[in-house]
Rosetta silent file (secondary structure, phi, psi, omega in degrees, C-alpha in Angstrom):
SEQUENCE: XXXXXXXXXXXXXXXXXXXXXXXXXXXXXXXXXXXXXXXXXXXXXXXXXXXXXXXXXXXXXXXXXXXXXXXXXXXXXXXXXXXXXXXXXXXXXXXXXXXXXXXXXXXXXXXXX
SCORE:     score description
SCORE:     0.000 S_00000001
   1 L     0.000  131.460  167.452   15.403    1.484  -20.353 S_00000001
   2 L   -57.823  142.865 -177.479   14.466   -0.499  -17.297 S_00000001
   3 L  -114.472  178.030 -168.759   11.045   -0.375  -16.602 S_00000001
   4 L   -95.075  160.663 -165.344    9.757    0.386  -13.075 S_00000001
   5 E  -127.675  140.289  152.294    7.892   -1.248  -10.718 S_00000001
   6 E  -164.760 -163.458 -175.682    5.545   -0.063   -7.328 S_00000001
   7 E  -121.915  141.705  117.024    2.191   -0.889   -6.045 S_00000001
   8 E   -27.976   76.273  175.338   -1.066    0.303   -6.346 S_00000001
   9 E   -66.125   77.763 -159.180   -2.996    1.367   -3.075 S_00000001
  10 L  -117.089   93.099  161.822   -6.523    1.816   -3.388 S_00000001
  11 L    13.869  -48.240 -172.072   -7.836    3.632   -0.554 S_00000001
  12 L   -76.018  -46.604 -160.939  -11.349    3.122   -0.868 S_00000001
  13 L   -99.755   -3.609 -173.169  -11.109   -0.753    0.114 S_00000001
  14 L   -86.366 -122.199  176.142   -8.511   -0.505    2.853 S_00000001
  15 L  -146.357  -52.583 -174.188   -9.254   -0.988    6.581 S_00000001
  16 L   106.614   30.604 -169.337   -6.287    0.171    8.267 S_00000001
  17 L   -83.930  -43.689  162.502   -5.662   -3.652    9.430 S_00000001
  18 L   104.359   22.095  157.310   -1.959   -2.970    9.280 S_00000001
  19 H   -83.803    1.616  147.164   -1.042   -6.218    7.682 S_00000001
  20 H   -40.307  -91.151 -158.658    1.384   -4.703    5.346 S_00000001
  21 H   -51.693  -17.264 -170.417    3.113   -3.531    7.807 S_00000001
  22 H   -87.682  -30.214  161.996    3.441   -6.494    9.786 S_00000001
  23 H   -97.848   13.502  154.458    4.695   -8.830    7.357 S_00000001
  24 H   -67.079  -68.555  163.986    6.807   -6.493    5.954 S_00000001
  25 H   -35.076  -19.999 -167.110    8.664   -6.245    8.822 S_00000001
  26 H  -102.773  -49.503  163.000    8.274   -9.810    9.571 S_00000001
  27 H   -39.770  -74.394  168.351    9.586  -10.135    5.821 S_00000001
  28 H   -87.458   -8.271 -177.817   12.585   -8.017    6.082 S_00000001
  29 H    56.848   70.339  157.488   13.439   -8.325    9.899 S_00000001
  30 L   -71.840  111.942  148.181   12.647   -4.580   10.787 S_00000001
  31 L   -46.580  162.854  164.388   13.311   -3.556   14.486 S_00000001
  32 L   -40.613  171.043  152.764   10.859   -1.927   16.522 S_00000001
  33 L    84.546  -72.363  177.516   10.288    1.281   15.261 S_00000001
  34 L   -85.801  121.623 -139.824   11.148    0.732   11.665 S_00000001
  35 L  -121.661 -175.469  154.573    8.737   -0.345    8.599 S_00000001
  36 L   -92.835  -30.628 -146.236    8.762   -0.830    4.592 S_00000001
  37 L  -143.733  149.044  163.636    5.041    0.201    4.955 S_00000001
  38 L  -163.706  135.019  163.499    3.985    2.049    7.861 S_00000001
  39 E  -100.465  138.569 -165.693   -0.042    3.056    7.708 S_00000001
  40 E  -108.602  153.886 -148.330   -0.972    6.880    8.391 S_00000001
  41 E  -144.782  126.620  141.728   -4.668    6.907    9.818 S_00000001
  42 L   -94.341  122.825 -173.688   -6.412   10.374    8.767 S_00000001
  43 L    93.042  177.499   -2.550   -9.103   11.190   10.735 S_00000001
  44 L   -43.008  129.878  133.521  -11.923   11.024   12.345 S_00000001
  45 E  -138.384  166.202 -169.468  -13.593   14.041   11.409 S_00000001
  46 E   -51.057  129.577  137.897  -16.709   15.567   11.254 S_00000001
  47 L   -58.068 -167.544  175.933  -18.534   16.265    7.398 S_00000001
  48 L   -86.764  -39.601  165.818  -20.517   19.056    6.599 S_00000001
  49 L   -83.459  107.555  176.940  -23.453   16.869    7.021 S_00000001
  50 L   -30.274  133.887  163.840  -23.996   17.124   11.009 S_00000001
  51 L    99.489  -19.190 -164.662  -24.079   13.586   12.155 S_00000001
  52 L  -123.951   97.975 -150.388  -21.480   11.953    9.428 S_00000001
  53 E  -117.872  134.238  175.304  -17.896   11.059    9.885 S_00000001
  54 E  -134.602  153.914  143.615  -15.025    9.976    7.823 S_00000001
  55 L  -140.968  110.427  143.150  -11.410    8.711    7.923 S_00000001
  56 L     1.991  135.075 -130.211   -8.785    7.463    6.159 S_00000001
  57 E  -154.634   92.602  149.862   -6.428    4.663    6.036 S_00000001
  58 E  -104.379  119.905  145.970   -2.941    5.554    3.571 S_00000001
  59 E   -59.601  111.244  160.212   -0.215    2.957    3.690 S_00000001
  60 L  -158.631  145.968 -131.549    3.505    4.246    2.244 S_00000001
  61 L   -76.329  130.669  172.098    6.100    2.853    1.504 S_00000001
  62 L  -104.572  165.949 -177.961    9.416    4.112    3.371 S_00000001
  63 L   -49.780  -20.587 -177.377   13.028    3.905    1.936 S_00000001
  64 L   -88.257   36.906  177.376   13.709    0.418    3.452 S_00000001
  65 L  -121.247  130.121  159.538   10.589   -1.207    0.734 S_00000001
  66 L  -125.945   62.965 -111.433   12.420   -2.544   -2.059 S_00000001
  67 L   -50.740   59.077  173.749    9.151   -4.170   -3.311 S_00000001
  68 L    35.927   43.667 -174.292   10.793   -7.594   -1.907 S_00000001
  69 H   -42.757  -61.071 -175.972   12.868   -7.824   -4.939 S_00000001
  70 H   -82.723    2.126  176.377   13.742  -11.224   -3.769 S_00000001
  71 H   -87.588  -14.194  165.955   10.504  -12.892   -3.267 S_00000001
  72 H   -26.093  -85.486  169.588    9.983  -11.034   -6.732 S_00000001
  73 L   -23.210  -44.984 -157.147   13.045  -12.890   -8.288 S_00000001
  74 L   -91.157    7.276 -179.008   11.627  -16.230   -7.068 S_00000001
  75 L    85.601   39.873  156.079    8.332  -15.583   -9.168 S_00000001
  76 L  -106.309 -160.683 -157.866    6.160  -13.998   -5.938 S_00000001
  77 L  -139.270  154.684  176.300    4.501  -10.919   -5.097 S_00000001
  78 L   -76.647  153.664  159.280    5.717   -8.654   -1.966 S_00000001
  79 L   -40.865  -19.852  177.158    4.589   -9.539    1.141 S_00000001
  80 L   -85.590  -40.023 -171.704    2.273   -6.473    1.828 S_00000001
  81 L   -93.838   -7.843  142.647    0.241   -7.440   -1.367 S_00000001
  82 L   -48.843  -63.892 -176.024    0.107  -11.068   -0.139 S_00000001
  83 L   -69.285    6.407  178.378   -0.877  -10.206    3.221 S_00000001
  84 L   -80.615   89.676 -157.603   -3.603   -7.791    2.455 S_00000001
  85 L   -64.335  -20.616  175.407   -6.710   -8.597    3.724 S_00000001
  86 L  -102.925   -1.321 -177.996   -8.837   -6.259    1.534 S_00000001
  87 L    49.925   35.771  179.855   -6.740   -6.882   -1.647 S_00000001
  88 L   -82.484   -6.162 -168.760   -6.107   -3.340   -1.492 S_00000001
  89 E  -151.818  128.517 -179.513   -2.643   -3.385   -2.808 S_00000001
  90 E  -122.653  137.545 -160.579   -1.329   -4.167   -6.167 S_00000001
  91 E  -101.310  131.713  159.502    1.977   -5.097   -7.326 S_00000001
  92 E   175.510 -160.319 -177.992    3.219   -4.374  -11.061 S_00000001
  93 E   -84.484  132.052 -175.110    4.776   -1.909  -13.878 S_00000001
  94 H   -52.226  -43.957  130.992    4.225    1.405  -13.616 S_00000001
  95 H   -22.217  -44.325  179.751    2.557    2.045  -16.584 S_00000001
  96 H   -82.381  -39.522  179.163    0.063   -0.635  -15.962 S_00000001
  97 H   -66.497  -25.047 -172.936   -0.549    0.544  -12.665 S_00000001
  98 H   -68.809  -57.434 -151.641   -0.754    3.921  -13.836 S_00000001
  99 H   -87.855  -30.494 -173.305   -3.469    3.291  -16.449 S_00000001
 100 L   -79.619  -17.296 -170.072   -5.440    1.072  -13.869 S_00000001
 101 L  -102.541   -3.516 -179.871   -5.415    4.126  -11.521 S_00000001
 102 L  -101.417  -16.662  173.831   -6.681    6.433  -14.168 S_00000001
 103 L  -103.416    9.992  129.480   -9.622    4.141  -14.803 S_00000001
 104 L   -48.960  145.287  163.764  -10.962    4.341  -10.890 S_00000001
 105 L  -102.179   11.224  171.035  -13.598    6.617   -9.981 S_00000001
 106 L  -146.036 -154.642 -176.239  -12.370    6.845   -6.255 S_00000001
 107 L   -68.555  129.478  169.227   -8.812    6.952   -3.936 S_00000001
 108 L  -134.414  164.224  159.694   -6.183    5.230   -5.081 S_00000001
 109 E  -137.135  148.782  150.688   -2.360    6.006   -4.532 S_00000001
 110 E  -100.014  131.377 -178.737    0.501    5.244   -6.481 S_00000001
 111 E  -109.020  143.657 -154.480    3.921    4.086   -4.920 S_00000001
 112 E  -121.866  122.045  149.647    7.480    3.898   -6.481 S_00000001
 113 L   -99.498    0.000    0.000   10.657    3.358   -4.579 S_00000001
């Protein structure tokens, strides 16, 4: 059995800078309009405690991320987990990634293409 590969997104540290996407696209030569990564922004909103606001930052992965299989090949890391200013995104086997996300205490997500 082959084993699988994705990245590890953890939530908590990212910013929302959107340099995934931009060197994916920069990576893969993406038109306008179309990403490997593309970041979804949740929020602002209000808590329960008056005065207190949060939002959210998720990056994922669309059908054109093939987790840069060839900078892979050449013994690199994709470009989104290079270019990640918060070290927010981790590249490996699913399993590993898996086990690393079960030992956080906050958001993490994982993604698989």
């Amino acid at each position: 059995m082959t084993q699988k590969y994705g990245l590890l997104i953890d939530n908590y540290w990212c910013t929302g800078c959107h340099s995934c996407e931009v060197s994916c696209k920069n990576e893969k030569g993406l038109p306008i309009g179309q990403f490997g990564i593309k970041m979804l922004v949740m929020g602002p909103w209000e808590l329960q405690e008056k005065g207190k606001w949060e939002h959210t930052y998720y990056p994922l992965i669309t059908s054109y991320c093939d987790l840069c299989a060839d900078r892979v090949e050449a013994g690199g890391i994709p470009a989104c987990q290079l270019h990640c200013l918060a070290s927010a995104i981790e590249y490996g086997p699913v399993d590993e990634l898996a086990a690393k996300m079960a030992e956080r205490d906050r958001r993490t997500t994982l993604l698989i293409p």
